[in-house]
N, CA, C and O atoms as a CHARMM CRD file, in Angstrom:
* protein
*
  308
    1    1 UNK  N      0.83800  -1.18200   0.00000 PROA 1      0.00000
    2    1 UNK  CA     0.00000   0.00000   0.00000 PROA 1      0.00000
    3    1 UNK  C      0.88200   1.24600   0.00000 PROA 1      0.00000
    4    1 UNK  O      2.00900   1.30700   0.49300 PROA 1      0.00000
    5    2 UNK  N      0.14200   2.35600  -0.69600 PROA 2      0.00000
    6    2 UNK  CA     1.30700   3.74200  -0.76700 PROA 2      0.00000
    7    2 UNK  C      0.89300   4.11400   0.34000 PROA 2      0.00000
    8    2 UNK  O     -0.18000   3.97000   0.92500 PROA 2      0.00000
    9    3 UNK  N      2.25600   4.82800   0.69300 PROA 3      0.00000
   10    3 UNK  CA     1.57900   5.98800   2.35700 PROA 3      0.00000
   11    3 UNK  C      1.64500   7.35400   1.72200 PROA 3      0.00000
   12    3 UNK  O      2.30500   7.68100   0.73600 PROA 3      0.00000
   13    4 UNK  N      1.00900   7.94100   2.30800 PROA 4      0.00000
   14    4 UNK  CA     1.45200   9.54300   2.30000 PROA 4      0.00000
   15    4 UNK  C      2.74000   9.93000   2.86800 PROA 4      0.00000
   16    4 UNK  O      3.04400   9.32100   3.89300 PROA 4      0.00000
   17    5 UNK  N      3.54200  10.77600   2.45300 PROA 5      0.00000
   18    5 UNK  CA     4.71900  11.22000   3.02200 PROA 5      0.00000
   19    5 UNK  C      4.20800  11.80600   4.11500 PROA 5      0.00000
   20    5 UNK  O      3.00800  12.06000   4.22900 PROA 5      0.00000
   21    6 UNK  N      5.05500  12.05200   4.96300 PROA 6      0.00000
   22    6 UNK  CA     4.78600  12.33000   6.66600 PROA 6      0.00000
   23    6 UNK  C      4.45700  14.02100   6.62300 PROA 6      0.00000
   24    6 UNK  O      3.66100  14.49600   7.43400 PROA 6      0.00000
   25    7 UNK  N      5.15700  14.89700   5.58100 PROA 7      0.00000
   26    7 UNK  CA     4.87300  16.38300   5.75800 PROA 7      0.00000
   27    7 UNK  C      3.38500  16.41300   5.16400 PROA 7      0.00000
   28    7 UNK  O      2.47400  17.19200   5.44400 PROA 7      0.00000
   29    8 UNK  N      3.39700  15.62100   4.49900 PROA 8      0.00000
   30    8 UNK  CA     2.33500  16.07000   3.54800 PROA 8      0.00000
   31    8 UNK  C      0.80400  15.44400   4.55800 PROA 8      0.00000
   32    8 UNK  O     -0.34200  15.89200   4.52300 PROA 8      0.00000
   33    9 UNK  N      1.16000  14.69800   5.09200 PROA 9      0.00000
   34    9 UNK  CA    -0.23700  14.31400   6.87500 PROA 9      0.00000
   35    9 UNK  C     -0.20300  15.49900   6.95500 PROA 9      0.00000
   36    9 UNK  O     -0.94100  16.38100   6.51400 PROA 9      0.00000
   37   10 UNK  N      1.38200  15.51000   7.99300 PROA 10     0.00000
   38   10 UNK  CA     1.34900  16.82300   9.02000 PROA 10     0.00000
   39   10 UNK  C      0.62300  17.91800   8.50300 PROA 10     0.00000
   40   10 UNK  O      0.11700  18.62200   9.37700 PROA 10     0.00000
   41   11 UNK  N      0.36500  18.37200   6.98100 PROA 11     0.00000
   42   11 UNK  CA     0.47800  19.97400   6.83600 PROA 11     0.00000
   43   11 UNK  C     -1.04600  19.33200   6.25100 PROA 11     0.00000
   44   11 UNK  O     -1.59100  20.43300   6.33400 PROA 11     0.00000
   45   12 UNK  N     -2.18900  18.41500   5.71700 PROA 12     0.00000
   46   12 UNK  CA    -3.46700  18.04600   5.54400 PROA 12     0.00000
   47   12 UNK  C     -4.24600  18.04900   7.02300 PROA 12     0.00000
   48   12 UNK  O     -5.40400  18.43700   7.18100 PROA 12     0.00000
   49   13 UNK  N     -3.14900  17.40600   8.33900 PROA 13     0.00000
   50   13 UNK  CA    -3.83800  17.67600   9.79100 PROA 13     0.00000
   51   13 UNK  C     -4.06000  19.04600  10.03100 PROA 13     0.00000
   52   13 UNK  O     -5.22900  19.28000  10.33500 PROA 13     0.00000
   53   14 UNK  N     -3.41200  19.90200   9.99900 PROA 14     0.00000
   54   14 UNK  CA    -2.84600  21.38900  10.39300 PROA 14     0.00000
   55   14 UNK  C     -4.17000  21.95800   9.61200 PROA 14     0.00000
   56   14 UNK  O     -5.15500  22.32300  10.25300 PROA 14     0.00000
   57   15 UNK  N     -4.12100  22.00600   8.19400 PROA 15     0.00000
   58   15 UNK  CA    -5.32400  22.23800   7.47200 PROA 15     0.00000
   59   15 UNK  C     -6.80300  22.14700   7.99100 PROA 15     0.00000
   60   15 UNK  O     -7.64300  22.99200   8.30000 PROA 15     0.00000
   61   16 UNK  N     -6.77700  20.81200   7.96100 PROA 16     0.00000
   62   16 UNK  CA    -8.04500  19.80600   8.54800 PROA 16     0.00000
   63   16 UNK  C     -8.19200  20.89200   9.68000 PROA 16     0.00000
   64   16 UNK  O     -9.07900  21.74500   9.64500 PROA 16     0.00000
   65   17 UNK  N     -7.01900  20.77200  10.94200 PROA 17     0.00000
   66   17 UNK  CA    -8.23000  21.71800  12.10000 PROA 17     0.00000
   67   17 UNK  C     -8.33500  23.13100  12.36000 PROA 17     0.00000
   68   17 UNK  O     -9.15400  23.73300  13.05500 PROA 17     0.00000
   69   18 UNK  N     -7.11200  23.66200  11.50800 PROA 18     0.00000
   70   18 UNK  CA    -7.48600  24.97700  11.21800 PROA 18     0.00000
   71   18 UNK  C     -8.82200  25.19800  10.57800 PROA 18     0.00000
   72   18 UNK  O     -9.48200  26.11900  11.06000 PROA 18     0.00000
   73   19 UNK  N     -9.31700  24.56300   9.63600 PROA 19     0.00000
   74   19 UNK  CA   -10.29400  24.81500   8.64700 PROA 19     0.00000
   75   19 UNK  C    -11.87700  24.48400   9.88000 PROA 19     0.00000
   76   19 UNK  O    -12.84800  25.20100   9.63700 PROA 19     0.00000
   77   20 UNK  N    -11.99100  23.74000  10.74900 PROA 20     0.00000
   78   20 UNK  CA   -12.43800  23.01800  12.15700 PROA 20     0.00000
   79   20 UNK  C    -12.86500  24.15000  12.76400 PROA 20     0.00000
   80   20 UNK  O    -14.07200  24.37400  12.85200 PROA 20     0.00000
   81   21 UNK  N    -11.78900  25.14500  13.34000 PROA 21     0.00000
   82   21 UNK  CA   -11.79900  26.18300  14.10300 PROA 21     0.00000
   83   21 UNK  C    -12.53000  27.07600  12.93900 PROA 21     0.00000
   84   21 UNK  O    -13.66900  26.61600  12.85500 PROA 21     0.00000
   85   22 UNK  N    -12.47200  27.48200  12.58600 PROA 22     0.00000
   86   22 UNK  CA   -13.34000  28.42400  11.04500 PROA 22     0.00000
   87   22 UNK  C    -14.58500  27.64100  10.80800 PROA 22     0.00000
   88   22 UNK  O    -15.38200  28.25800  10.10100 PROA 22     0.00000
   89   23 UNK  N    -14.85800  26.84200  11.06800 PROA 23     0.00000
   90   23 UNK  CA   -16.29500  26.02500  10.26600 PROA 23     0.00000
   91   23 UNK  C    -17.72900  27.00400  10.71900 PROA 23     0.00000
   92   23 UNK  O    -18.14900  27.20400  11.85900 PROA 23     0.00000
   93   24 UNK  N    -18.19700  27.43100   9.62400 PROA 24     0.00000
   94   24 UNK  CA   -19.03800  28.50600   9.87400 PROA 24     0.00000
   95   24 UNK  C    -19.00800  29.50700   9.37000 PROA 24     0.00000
   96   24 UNK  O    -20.01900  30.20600   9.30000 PROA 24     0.00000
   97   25 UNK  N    -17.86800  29.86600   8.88200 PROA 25     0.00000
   98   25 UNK  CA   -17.41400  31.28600   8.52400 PROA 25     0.00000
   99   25 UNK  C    -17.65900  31.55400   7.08500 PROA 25     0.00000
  100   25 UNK  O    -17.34600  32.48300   6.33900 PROA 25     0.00000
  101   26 UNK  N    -18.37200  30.35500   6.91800 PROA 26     0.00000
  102   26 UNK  CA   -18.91100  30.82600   4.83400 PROA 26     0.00000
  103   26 UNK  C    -18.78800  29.38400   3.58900 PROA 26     0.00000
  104   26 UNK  O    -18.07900  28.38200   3.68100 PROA 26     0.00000
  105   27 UNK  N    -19.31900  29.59500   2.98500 PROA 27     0.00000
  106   27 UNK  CA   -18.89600  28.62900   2.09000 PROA 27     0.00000
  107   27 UNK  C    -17.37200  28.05400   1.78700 PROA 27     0.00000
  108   27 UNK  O    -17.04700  26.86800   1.74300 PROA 27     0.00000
  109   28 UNK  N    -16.42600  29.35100   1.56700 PROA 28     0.00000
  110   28 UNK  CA   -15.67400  28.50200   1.02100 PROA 28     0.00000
  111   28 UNK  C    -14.39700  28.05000   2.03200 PROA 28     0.00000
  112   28 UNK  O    -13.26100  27.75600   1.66000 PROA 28     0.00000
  113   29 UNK  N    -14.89200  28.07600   3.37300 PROA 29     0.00000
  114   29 UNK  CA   -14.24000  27.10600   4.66800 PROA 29     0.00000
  115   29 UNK  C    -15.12400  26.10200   4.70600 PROA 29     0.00000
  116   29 UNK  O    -14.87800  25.29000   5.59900 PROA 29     0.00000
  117   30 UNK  N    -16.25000  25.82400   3.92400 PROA 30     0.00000
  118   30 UNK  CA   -17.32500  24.48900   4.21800 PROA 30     0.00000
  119   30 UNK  C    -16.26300  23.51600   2.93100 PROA 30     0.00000
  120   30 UNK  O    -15.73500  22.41600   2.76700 PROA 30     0.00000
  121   31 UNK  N    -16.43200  24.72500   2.32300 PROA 31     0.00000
  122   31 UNK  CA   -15.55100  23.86100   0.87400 PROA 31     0.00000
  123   31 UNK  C    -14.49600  23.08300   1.05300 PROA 31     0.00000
  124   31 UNK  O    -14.36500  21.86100   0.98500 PROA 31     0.00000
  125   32 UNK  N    -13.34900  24.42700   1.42500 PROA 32     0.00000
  126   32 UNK  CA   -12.16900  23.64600   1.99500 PROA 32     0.00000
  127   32 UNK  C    -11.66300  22.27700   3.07200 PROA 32     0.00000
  128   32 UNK  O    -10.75000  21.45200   3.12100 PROA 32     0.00000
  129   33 UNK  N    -12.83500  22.63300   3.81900 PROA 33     0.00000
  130   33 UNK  CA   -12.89400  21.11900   4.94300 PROA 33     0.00000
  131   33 UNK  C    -13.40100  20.19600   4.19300 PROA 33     0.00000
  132   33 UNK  O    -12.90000  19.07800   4.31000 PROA 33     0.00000
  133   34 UNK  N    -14.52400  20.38000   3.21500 PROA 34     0.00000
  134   34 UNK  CA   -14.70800  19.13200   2.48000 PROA 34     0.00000
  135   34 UNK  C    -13.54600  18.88300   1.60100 PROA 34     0.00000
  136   34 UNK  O    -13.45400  17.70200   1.26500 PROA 34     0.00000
  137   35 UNK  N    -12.63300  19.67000   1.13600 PROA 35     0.00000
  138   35 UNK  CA   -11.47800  19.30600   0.40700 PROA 35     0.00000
  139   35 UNK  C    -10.61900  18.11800   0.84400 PROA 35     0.00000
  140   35 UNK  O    -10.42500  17.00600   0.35200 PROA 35     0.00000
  141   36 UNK  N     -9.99700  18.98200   2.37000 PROA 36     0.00000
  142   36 UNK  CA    -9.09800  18.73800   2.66400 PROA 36     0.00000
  143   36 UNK  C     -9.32800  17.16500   3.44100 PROA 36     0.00000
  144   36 UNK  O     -8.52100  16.27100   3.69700 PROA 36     0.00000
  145   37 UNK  N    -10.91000  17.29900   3.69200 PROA 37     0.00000
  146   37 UNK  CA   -11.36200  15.41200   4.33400 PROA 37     0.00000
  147   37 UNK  C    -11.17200  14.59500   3.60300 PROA 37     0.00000
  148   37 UNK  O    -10.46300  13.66000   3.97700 PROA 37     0.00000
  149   38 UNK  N    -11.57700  14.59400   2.60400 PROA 38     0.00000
  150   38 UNK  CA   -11.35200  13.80500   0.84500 PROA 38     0.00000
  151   38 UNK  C    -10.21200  13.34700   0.83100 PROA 38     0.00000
  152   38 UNK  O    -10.02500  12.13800   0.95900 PROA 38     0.00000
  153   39 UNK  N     -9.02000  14.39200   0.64400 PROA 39     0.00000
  154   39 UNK  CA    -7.38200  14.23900   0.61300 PROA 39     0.00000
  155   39 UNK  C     -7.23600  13.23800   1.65100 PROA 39     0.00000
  156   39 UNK  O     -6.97400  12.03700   1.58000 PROA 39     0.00000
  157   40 UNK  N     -7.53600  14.24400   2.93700 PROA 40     0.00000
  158   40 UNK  CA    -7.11300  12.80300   4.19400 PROA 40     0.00000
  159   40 UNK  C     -7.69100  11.33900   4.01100 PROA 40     0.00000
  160   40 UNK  O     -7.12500  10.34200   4.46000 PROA 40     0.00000
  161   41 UNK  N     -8.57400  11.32400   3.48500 PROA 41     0.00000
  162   41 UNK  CA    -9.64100   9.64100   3.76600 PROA 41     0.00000
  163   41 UNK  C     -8.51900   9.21100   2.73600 PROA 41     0.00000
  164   41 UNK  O     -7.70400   8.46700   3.28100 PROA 41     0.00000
  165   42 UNK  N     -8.17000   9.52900   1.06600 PROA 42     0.00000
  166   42 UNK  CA    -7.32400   9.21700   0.40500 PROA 42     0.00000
  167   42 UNK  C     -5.91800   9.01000   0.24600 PROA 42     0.00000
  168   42 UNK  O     -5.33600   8.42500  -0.66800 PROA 42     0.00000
  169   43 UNK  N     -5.41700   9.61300   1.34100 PROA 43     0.00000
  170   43 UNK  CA    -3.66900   9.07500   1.68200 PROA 43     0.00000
  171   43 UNK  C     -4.06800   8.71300   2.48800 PROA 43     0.00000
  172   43 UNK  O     -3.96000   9.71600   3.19300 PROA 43     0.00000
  173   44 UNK  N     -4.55700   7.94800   3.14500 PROA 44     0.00000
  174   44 UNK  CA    -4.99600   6.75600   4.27900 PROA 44     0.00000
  175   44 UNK  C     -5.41000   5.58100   4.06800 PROA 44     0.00000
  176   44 UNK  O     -5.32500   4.61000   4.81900 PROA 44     0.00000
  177   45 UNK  N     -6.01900   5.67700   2.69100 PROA 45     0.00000
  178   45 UNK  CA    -6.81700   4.69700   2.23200 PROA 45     0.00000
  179   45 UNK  C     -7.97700   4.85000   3.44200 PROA 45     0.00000
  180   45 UNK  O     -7.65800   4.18000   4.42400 PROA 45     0.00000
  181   46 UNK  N     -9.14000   5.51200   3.59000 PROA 46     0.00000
  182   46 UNK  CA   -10.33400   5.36600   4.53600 PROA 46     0.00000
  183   46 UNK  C    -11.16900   6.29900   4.12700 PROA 46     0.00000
  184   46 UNK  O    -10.90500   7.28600   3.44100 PROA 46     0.00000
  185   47 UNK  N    -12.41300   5.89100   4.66000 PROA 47     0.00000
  186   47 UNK  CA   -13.68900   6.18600   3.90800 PROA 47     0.00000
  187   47 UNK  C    -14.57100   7.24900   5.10900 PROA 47     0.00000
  188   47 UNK  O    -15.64300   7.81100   4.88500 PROA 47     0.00000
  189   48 UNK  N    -13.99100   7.29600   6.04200 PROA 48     0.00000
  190   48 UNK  CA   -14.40400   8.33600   6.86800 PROA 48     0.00000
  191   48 UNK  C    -13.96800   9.11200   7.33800 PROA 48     0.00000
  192   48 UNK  O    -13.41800   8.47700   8.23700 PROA 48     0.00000
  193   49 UNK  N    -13.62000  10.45800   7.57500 PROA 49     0.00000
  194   49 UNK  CA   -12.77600  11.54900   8.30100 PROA 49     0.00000
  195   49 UNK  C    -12.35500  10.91300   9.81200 PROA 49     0.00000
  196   49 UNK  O    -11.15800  10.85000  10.09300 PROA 49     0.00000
  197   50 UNK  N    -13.29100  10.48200  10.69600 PROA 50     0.00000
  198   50 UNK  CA   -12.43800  10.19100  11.36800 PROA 50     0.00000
  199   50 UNK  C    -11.79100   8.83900  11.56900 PROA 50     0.00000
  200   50 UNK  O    -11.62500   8.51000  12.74300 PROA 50     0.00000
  201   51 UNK  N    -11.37900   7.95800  10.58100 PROA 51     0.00000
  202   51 UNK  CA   -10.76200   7.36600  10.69700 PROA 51     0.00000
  203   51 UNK  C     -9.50100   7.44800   9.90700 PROA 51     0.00000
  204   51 UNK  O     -8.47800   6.76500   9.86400 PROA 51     0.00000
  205   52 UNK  N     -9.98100   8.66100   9.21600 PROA 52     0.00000
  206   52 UNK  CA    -8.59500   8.86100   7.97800 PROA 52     0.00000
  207   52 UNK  C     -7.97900   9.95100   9.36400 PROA 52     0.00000
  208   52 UNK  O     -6.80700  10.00900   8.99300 PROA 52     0.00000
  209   53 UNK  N     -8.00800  10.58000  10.31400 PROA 53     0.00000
  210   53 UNK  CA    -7.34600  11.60900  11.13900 PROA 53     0.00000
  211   53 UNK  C     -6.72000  10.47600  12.04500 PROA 53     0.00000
  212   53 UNK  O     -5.56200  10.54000  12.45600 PROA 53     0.00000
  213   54 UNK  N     -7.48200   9.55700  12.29000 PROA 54     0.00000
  214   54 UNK  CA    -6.61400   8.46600  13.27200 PROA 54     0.00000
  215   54 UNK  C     -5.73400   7.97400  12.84300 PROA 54     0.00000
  216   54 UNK  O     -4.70800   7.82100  13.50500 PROA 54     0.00000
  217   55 UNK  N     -5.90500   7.40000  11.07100 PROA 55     0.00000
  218   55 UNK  CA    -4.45400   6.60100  10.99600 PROA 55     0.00000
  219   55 UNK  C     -3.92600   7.80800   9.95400 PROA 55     0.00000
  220   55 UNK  O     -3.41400   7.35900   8.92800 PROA 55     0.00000
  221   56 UNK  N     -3.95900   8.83500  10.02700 PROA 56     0.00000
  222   56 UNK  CA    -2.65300   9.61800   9.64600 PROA 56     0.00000
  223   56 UNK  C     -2.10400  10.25700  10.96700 PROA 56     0.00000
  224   56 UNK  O     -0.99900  10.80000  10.97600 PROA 56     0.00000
  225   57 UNK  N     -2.92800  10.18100  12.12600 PROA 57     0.00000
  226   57 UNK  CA    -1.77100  10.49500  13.61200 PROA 57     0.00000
  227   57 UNK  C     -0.98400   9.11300  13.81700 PROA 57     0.00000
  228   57 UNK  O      0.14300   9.17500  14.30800 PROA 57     0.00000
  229   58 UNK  N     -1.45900   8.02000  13.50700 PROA 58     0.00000
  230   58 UNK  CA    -0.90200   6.75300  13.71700 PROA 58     0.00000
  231   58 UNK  C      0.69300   6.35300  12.64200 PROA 58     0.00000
  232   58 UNK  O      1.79300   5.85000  12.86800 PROA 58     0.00000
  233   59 UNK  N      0.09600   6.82900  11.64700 PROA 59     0.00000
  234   59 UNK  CA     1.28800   6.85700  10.73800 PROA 59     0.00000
  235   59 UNK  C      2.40300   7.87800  11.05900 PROA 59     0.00000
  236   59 UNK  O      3.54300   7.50200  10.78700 PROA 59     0.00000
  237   60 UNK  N      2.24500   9.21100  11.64000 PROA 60     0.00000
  238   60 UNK  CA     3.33400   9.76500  12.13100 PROA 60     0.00000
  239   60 UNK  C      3.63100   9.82500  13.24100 PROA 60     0.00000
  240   60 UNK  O      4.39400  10.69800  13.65500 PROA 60     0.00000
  241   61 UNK  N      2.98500   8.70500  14.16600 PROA 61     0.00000
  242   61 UNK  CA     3.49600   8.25400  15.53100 PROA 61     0.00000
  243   61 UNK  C      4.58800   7.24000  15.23200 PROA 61     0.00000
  244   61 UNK  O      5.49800   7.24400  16.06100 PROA 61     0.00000
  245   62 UNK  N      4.68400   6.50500  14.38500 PROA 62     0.00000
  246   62 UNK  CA     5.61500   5.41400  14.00400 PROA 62     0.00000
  247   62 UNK  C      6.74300   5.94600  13.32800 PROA 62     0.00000
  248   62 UNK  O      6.71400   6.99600  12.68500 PROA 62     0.00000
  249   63 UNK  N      8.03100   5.00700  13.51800 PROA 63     0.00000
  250   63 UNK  CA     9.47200   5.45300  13.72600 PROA 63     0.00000
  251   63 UNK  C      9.55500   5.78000  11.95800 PROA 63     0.00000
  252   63 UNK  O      8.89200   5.29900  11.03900 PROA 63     0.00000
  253   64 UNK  N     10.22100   6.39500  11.95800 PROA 64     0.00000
  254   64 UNK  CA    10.70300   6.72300  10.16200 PROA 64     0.00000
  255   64 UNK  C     11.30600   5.15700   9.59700 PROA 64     0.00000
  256   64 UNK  O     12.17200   4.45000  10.11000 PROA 64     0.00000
  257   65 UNK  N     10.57200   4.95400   8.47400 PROA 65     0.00000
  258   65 UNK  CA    11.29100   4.11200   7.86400 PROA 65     0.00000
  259   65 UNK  C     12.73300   4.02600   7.64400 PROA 65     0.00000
  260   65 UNK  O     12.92900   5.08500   7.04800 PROA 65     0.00000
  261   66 UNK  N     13.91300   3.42700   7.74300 PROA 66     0.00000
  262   66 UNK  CA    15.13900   3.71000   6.96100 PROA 66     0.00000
  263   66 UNK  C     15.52600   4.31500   5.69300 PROA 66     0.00000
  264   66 UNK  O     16.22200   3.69800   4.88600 PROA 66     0.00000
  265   67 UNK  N     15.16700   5.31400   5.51800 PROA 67     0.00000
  266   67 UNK  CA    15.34000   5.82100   4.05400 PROA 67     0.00000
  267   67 UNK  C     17.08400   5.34300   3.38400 PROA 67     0.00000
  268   67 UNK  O     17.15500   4.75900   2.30200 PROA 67     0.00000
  269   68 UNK  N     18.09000   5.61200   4.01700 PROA 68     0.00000
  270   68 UNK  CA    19.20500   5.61400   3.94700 PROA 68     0.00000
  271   68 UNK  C     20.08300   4.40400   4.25600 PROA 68     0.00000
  272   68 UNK  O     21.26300   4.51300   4.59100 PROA 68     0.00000
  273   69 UNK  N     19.44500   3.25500   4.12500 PROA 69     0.00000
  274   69 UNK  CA    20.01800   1.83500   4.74300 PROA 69     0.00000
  275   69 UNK  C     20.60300   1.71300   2.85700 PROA 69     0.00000
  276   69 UNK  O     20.03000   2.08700   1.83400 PROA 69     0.00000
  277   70 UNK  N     21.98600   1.01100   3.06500 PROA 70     0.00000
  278   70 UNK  CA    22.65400   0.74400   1.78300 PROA 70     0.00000
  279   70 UNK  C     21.62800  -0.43500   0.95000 PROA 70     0.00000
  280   70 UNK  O     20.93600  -1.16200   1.66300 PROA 70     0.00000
  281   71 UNK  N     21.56000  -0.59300  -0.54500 PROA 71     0.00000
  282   71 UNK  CA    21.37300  -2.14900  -0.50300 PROA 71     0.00000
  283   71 UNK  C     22.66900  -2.40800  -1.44900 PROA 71     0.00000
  284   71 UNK  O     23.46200  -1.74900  -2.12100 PROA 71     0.00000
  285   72 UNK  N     22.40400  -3.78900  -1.09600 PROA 72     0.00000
  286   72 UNK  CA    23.43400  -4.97700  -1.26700 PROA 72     0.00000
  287   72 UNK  C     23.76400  -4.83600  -3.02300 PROA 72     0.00000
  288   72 UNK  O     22.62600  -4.63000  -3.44600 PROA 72     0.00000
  289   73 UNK  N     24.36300  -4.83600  -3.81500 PROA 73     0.00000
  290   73 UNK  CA    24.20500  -4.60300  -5.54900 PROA 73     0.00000
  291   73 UNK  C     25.14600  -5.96700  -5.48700 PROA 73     0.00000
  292   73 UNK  O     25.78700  -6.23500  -6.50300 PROA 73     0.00000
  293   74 UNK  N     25.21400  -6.50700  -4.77300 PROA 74     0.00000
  294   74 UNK  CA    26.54700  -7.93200  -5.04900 PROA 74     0.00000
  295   74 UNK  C     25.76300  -9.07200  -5.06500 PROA 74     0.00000
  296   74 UNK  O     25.00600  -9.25800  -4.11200 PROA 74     0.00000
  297   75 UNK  N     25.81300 -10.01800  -6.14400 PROA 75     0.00000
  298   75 UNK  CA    25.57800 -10.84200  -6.13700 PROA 75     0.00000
  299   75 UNK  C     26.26500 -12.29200  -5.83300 PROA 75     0.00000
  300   75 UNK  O     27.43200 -12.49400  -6.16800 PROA 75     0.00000
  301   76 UNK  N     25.29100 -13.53300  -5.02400 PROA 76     0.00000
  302   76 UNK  CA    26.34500 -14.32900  -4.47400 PROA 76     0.00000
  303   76 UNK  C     26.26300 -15.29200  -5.47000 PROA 76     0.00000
  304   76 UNK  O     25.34300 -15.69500  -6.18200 PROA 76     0.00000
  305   77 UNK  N     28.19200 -15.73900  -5.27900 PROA 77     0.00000
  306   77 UNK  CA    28.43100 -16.56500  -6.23400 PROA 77     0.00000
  307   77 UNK  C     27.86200 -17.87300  -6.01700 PROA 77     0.00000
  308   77 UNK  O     28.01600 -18.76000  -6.85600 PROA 77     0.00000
């Protein structure tokens, strides 16, 4: 499964409850929260806001993958 890169949660969460705190303030903060829920349910793979906010806090609770681990290019004889 693809993940979302970790900035790109962080800065869709940040969105998500900024846009939360504003809800009310007009159409196009109704808009934007419906945007930005969409995005989240979709780098999560999930079909509901709050389960797409749980496992994108869950995904950047967990340790960074190894980006930088060598691989092996040698083959054994």
């Amino acid at each position: 499964m693809l993940m979302a890169h970790p900035a790109v949660l962080e800065e869709l969460l940040r969105r998500y409850e900024e846009l939360r705190a504003q809800q009310g303030d007009g159409d196009g903060v109704a808009r934007g929260l419906e945007d930005v829920s969409y995005t989240l349910c979709v780098s999560t793979g999930t079909r509901e806001i709050a389960a797409a906010l749980a496992a994108a806090r869950e995904q950047l609770r967990r340790p960074a993958t190894r980006r930088n681990t060598p691989v092996s290019t040698s083959v054994p004889a």
